[in-house]
PDB file of the backbone (N, CA, C, O) and the ligand in Angstrom, with CONECT records:
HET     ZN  A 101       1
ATOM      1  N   UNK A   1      42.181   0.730 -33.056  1.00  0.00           N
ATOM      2  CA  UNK A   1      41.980   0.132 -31.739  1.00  0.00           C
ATOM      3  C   UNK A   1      40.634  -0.591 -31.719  1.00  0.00           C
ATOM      4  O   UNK A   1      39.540  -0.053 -31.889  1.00  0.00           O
ATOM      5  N   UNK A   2      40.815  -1.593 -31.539  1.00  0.00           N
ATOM      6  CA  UNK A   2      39.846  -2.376 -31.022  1.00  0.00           C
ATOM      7  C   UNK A   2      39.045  -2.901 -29.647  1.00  0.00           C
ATOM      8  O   UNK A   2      39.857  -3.132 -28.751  1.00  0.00           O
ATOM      9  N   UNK A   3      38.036  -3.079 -29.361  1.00  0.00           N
ATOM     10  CA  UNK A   3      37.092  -3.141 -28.003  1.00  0.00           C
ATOM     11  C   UNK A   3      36.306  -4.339 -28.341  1.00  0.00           C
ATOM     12  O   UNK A   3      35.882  -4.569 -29.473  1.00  0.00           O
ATOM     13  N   UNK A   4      36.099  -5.214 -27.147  1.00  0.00           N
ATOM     14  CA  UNK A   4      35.096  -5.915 -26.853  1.00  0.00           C
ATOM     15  C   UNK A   4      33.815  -5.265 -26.563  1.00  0.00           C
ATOM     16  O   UNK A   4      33.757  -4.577 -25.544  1.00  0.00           O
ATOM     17  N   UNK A   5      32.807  -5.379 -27.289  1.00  0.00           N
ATOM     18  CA  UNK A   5      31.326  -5.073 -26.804  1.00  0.00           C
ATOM     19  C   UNK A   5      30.738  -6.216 -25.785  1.00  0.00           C
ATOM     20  O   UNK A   5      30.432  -7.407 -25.848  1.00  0.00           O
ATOM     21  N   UNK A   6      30.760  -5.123 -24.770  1.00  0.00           N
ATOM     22  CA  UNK A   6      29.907  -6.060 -23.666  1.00  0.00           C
ATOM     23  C   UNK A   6      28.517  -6.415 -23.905  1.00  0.00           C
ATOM     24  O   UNK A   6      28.235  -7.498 -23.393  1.00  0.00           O
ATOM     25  N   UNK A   7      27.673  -5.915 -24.447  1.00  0.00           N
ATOM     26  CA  UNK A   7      26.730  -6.244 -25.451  1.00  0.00           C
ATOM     27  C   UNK A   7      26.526  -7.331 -26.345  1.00  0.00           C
ATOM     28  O   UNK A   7      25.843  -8.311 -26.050  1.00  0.00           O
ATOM     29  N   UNK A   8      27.052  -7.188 -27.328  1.00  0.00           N
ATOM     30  CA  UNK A   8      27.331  -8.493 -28.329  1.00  0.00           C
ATOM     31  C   UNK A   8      28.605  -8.800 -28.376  1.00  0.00           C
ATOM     32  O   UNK A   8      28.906  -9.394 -29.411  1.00  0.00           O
ATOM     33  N   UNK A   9      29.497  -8.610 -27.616  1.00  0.00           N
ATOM     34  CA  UNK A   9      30.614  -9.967 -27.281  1.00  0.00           C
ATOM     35  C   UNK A   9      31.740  -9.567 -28.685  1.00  0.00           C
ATOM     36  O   UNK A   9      32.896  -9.972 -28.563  1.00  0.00           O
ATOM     37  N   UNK A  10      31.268  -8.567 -30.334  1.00  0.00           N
ATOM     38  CA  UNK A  10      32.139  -8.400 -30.860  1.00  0.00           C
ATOM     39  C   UNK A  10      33.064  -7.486 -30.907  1.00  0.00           C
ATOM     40  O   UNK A  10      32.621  -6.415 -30.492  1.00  0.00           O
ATOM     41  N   UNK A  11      33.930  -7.445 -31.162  1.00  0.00           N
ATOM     42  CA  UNK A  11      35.295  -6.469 -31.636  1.00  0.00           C
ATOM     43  C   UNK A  11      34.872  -5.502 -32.848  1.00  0.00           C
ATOM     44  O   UNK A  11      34.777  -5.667 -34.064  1.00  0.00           O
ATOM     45  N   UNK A  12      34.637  -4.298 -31.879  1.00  0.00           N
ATOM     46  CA  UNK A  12      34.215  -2.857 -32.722  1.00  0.00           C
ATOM     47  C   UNK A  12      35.805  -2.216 -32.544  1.00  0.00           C
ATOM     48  O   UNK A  12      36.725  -2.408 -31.749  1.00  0.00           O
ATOM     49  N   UNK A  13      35.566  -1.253 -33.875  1.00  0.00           N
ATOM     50  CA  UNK A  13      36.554  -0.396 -33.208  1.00  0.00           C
ATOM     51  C   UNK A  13      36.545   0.799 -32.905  1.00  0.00           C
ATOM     52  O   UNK A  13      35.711   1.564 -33.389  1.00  0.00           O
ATOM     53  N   UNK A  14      37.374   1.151 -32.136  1.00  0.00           N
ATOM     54  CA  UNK A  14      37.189   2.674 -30.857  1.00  0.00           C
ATOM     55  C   UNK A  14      37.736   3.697 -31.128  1.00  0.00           C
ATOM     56  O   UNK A  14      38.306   3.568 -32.212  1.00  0.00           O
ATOM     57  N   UNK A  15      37.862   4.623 -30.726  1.00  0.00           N
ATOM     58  CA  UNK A  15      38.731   5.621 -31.484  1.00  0.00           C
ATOM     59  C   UNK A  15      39.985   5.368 -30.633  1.00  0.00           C
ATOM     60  O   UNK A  15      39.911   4.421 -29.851  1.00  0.00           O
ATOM     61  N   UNK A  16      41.364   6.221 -30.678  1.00  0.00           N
ATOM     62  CA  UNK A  16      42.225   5.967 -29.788  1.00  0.00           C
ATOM     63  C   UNK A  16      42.559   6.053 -28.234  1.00  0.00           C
ATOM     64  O   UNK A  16      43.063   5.284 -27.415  1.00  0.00           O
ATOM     65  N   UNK A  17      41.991   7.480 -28.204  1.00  0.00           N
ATOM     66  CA  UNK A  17      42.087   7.616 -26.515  1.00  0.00           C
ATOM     67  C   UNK A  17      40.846   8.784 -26.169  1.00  0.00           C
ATOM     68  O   UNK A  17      40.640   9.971 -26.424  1.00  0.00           O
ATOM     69  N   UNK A  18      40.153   7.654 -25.416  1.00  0.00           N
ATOM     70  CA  UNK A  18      38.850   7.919 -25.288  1.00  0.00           C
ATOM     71  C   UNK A  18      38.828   8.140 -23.679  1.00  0.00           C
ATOM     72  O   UNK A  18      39.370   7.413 -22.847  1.00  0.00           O
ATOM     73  N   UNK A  19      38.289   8.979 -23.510  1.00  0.00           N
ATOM     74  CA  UNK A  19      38.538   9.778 -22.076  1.00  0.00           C
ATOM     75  C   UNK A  19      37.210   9.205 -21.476  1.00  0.00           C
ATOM     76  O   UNK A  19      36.277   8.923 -22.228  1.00  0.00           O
ATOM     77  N   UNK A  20      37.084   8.951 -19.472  1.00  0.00           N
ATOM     78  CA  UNK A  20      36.396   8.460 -19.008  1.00  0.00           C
ATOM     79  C   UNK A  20      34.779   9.209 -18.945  1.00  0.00           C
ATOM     80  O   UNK A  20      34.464  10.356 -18.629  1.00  0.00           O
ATOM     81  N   UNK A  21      34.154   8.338 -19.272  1.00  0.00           N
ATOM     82  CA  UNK A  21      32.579   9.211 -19.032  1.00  0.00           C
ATOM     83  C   UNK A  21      32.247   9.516 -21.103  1.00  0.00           C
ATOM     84  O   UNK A  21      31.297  10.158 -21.551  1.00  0.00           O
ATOM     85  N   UNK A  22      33.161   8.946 -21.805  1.00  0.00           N
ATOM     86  CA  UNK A  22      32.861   9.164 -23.133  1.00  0.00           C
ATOM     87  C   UNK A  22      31.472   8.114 -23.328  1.00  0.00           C
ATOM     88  O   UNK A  22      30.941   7.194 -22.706  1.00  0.00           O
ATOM     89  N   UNK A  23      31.351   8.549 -24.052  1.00  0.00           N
ATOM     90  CA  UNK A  23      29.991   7.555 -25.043  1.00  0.00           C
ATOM     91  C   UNK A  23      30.393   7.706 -26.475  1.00  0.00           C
ATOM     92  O   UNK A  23      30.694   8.721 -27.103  1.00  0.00           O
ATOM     93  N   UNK A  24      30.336   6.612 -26.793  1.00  0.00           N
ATOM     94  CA  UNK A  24      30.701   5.654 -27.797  1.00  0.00           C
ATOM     95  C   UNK A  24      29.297   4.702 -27.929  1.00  0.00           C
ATOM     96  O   UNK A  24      28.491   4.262 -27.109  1.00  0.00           O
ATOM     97  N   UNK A  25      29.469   4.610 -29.667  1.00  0.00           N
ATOM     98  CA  UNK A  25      28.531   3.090 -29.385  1.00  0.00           C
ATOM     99  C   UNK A  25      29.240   1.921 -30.569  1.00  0.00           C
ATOM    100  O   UNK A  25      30.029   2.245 -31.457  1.00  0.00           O
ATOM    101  N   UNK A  26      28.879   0.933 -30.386  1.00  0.00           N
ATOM    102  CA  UNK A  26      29.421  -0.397 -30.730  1.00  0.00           C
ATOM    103  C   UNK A  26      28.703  -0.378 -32.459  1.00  0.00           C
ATOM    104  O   UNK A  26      27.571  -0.128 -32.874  1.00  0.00           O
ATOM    105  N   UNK A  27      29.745  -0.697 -33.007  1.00  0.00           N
ATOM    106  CA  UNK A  27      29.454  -0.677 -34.569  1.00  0.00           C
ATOM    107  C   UNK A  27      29.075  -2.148 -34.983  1.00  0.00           C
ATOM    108  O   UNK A  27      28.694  -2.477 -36.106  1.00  0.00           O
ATOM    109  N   UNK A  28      29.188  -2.725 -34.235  1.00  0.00           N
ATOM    110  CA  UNK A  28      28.078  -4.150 -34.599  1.00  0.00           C
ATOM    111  C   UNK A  28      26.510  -4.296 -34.323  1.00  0.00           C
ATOM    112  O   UNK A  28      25.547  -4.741 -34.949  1.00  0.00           O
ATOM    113  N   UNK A  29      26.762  -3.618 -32.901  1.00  0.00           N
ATOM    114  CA  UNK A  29      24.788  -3.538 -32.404  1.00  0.00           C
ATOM    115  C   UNK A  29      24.422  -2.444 -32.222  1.00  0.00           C
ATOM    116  O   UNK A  29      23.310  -2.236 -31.738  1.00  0.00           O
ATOM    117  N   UNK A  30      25.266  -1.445 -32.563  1.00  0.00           N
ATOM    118  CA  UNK A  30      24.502   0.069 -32.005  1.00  0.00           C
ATOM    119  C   UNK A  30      24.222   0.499 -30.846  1.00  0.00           C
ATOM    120  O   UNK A  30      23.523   1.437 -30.462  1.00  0.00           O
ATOM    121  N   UNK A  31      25.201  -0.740 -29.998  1.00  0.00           N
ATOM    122  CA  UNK A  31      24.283  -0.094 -28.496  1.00  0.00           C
ATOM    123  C   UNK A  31      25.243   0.771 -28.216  1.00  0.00           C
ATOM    124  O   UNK A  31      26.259   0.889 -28.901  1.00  0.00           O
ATOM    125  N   UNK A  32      25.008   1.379 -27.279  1.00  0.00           N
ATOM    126  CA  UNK A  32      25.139   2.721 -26.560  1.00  0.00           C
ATOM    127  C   UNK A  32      26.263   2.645 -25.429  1.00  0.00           C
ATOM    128  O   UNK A  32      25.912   2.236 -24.322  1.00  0.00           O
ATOM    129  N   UNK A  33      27.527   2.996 -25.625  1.00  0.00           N
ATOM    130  CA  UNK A  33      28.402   2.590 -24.623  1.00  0.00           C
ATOM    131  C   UNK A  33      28.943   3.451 -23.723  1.00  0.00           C
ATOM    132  O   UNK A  33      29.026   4.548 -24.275  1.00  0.00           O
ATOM    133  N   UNK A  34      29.346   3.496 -22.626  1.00  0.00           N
ATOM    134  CA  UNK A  34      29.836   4.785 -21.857  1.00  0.00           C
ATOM    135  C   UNK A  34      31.274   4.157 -21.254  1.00  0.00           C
ATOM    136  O   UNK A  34      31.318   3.107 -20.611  1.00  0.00           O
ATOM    137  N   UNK A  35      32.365   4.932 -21.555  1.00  0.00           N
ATOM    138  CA  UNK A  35      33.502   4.853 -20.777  1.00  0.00           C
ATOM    139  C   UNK A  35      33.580   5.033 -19.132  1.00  0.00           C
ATOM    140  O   UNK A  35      33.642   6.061 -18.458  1.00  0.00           O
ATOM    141  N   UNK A  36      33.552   3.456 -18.695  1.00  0.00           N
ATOM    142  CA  UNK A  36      33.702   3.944 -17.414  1.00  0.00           C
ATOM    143  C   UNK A  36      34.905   3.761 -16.706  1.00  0.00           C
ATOM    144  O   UNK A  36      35.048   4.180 -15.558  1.00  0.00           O
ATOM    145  N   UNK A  37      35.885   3.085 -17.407  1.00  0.00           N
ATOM    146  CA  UNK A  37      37.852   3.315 -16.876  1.00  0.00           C
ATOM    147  C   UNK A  37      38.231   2.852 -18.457  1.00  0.00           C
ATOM    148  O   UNK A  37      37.896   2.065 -19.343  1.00  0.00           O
ATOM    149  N   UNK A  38      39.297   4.064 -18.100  1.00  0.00           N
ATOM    150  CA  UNK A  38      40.529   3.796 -18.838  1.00  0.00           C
ATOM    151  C   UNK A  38      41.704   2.708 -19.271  1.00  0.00           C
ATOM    152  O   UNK A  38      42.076   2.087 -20.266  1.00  0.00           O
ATOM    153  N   UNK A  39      42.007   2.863 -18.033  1.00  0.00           N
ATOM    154  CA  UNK A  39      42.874   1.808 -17.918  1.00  0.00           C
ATOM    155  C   UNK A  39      43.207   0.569 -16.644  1.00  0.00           C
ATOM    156  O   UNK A  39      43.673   0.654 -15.507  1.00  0.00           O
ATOM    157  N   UNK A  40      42.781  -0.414 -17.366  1.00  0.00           N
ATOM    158  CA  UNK A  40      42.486  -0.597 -18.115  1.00  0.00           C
ATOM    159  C   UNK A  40      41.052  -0.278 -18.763  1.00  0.00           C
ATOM    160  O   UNK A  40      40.157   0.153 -18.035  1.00  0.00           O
ATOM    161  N   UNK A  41      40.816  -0.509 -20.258  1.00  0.00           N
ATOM    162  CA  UNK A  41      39.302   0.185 -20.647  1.00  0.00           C
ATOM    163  C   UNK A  41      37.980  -0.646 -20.349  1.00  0.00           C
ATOM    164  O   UNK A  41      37.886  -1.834 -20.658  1.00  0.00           O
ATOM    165  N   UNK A  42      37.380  -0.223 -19.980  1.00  0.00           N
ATOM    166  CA  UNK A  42      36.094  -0.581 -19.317  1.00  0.00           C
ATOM    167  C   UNK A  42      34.565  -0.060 -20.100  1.00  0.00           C
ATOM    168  O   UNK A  42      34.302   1.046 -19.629  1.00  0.00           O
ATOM    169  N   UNK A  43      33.804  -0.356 -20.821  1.00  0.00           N
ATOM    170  CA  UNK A  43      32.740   0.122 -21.102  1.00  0.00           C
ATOM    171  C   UNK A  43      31.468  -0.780 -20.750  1.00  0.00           C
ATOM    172  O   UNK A  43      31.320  -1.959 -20.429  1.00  0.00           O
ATOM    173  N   UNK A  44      30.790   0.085 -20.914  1.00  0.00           N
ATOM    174  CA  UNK A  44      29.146  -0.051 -20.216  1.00  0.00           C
ATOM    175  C   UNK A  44      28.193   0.006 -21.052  1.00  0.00           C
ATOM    176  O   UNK A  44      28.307   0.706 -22.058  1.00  0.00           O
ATOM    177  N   UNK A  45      27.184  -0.643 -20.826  1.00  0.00           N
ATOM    178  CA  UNK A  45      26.256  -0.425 -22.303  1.00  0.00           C
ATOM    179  C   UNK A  45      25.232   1.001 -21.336  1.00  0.00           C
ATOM    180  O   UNK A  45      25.043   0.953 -20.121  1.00  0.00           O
ATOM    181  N   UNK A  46      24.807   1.939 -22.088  1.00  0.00           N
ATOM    182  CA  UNK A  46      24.095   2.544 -21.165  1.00  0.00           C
ATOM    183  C   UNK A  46      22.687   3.046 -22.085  1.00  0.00           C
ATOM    184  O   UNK A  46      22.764   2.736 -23.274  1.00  0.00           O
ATOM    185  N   UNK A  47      21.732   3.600 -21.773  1.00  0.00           N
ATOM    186  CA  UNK A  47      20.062   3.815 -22.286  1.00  0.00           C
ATOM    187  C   UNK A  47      20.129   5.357 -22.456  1.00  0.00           C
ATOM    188  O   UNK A  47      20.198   6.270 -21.634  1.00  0.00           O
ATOM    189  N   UNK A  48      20.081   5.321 -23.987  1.00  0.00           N
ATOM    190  CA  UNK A  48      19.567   6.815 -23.910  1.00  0.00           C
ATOM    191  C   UNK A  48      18.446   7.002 -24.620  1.00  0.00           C
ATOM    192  O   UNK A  48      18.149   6.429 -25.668  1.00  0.00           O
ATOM    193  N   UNK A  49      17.764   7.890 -23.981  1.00  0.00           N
ATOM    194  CA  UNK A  49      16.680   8.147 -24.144  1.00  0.00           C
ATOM    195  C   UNK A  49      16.193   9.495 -24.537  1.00  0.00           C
ATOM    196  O   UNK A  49      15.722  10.355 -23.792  1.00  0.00           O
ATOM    197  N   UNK A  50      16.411   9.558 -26.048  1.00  0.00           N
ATOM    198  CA  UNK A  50      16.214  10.746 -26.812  1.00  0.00           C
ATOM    199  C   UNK A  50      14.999  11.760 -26.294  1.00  0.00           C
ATOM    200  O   UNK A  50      15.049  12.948 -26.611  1.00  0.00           O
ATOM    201  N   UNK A  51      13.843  11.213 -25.436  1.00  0.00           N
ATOM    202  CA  UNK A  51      13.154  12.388 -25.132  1.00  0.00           C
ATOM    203  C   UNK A  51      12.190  11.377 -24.200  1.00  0.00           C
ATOM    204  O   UNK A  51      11.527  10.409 -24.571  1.00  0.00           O
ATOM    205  N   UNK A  52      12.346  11.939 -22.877  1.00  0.00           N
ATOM    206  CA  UNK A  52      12.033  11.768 -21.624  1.00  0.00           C
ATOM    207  C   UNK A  52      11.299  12.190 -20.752  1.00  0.00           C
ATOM    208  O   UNK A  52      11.156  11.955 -19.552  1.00  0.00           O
ATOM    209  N   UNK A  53      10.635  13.141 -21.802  1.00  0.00           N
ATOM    210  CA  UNK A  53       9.799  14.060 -21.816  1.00  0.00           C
ATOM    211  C   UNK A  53       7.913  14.227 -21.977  1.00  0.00           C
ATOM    212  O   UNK A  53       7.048  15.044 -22.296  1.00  0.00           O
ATOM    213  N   UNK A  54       8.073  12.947 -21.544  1.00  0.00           N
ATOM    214  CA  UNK A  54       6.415  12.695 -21.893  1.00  0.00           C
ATOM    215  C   UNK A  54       5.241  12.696 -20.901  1.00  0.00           C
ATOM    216  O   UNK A  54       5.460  12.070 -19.864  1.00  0.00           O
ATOM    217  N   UNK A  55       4.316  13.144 -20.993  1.00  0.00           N
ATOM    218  CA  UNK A  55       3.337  13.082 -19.474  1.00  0.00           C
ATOM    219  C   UNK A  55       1.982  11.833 -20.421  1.00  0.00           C
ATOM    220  O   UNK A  55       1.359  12.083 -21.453  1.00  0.00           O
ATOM    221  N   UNK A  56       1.948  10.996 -19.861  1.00  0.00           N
ATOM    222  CA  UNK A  56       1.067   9.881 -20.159  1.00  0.00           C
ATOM    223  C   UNK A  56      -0.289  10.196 -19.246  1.00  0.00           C
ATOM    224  O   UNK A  56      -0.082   9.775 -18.108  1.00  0.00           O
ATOM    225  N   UNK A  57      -1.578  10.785 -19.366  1.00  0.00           N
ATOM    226  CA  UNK A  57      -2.253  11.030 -18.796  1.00  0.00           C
ATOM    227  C   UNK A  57      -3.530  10.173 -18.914  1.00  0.00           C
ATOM    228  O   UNK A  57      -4.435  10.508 -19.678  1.00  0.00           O
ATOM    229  N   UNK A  58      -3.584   9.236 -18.269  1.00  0.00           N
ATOM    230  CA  UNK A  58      -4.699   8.681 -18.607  1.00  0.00           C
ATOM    231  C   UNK A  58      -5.979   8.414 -17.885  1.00  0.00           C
ATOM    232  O   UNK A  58      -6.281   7.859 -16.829  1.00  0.00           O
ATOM    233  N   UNK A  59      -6.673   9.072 -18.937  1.00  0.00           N
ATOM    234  CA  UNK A  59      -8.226   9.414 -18.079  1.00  0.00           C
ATOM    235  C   UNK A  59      -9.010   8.139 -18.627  1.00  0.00           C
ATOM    236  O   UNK A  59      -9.158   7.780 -19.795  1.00  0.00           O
ATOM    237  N   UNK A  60      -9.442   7.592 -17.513  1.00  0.00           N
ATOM    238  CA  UNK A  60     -10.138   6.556 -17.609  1.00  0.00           C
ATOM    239  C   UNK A  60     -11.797   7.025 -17.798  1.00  0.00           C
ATOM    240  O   UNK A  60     -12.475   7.760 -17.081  1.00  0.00           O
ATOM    241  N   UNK A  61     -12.108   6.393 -18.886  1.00  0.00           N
ATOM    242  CA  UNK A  61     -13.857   6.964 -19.101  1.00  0.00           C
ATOM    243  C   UNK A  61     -14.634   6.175 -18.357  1.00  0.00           C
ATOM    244  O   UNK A  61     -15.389   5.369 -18.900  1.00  0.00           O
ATOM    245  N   UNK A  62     -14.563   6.291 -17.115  1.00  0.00           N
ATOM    246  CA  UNK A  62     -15.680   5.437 -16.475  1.00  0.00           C
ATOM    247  C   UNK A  62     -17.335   5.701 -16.164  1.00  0.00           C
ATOM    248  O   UNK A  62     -18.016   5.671 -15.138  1.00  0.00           O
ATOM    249  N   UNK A  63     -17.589   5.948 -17.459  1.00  0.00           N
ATOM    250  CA  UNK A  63     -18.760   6.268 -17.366  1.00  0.00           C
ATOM    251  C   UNK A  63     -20.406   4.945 -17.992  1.00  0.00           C
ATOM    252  O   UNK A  63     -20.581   4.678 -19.181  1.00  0.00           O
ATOM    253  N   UNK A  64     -20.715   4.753 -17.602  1.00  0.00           N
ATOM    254  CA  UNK A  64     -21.830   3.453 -17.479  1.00  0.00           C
ATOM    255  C   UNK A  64     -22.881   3.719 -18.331  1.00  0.00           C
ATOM    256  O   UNK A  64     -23.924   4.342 -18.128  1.00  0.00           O
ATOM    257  N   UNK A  65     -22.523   3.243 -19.167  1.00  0.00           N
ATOM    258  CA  UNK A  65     -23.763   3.972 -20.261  1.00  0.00           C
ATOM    259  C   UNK A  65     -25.219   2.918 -20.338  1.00  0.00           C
ATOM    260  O   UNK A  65     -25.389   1.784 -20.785  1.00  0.00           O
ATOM    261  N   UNK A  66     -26.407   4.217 -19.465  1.00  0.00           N
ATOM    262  CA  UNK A  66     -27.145   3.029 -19.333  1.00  0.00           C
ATOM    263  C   UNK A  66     -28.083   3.470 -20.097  1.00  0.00           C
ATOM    264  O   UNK A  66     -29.160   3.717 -19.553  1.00  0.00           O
ATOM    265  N   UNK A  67     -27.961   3.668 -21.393  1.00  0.00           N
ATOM    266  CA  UNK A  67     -29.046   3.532 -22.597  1.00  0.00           C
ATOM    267  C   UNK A  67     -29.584   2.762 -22.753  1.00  0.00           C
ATOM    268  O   UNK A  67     -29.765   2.398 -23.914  1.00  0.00           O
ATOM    269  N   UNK A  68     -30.140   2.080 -21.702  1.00  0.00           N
ATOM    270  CA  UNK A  68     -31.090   1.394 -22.252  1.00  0.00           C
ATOM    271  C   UNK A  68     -33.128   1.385 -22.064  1.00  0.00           C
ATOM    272  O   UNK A  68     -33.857   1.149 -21.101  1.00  0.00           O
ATOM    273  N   UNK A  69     -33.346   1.683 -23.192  1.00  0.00           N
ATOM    274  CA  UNK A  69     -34.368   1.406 -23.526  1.00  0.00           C
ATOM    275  C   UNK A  69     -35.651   1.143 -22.823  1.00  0.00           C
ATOM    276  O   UNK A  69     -35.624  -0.087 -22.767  1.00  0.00           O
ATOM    277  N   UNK A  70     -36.808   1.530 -22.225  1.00  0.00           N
ATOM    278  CA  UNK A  70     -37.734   0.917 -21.267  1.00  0.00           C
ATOM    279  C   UNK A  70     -38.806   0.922 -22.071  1.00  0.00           C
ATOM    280  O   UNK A  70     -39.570   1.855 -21.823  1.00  0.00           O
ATOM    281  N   UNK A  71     -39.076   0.351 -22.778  1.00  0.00           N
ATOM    282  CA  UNK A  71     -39.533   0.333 -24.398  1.00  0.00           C
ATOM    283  C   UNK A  71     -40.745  -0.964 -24.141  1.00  0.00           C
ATOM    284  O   UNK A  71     -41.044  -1.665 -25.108  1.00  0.00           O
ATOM    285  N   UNK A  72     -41.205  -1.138 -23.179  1.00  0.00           N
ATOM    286  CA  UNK A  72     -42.355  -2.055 -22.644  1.00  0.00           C
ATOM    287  C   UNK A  72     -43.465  -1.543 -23.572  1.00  0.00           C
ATOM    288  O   UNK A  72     -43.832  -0.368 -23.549  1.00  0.00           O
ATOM    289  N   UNK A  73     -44.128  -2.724 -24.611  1.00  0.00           N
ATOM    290  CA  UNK A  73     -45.211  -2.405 -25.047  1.00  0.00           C
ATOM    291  C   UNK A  73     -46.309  -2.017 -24.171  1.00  0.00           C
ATOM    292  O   UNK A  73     -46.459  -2.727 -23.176  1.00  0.00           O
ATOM    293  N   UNK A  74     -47.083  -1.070 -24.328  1.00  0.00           N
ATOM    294  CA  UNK A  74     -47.806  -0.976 -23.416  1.00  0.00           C
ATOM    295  C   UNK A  74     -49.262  -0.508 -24.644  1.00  0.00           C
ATOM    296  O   UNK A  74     -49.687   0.646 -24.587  1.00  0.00           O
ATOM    297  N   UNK A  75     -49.813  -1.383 -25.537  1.00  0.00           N
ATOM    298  CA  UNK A  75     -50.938  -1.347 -25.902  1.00  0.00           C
ATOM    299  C   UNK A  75     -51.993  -2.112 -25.429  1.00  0.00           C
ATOM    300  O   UNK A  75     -52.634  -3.065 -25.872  1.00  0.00           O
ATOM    301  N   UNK A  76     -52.011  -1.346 -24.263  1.00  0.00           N
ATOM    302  CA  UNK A  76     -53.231  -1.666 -23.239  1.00  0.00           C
ATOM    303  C   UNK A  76     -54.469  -1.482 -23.639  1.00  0.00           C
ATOM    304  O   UNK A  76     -54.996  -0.404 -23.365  1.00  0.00           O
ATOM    305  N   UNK A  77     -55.233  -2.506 -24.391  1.00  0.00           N
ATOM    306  CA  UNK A  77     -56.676  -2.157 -24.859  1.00  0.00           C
ATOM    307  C   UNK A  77     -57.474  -1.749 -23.492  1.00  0.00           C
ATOM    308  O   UNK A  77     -57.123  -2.367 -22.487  1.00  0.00           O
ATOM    309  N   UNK A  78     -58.666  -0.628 -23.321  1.00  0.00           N
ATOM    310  CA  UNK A  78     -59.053  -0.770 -22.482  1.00  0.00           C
ATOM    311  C   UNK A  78     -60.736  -1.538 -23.037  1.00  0.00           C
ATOM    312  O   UNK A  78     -61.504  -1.211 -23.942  1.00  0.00           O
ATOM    313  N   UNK A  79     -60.799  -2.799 -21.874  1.00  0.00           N
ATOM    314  CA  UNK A  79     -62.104  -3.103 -22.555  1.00  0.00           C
ATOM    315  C   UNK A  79     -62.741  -2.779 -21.595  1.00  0.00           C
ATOM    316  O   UNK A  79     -62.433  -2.567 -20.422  1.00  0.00           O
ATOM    317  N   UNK A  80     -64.179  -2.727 -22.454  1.00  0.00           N
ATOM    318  CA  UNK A  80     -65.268  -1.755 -21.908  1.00  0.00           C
ATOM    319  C   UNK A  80     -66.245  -3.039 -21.328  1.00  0.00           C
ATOM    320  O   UNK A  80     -66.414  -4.066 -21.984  1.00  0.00           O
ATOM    321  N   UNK A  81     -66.629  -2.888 -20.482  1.00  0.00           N
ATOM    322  CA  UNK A  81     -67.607  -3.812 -19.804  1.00  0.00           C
ATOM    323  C   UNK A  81     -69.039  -3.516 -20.139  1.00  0.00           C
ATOM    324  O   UNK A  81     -69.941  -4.198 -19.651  1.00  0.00           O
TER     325      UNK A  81
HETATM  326 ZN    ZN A 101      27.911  -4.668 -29.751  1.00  0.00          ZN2+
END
């Protein structure tokens, strides 16, 4: 049996009777397909996302680094009068 990939437009083939809510993916692009009717057959490209699981924490270092230097020569002769 053969399927149109709504994806890349080619003719993969499917197994025979693929029940609604299956996932399948397309043997031309790999994408990711989900049965969403039967009959007639209907598929969907859908995103899976092997691990969804991530906390992105980002601490911003806003800290002003004011190293700098006050490094004024100060070889002040004192002259003597
Ligand atoms: Zn495809």
């Amino acid at each position: 049996m053969k399927e149109k990939c709504p994806v890349c437009g080619e003719l993969f083939s499917i197994g025979e009777d693929l029940d609604k809510g299956e996932l399948i993916y397309c043997t031309e692009c790999y994408a990711d397909l989900k049965v969403i009717e039967t009959k007639p057959l209907r598929l969907k490209e859908v995103e899976i996302s092997d691990d969804d699981d991530f906390d992105s924490e980002d601490e911003v270092d806003d800290d002003d680094d004011d190293s700098k230097l006050d490094d004024e020569n100060s070889d002040y002769m004192g002259y003597e009068d």
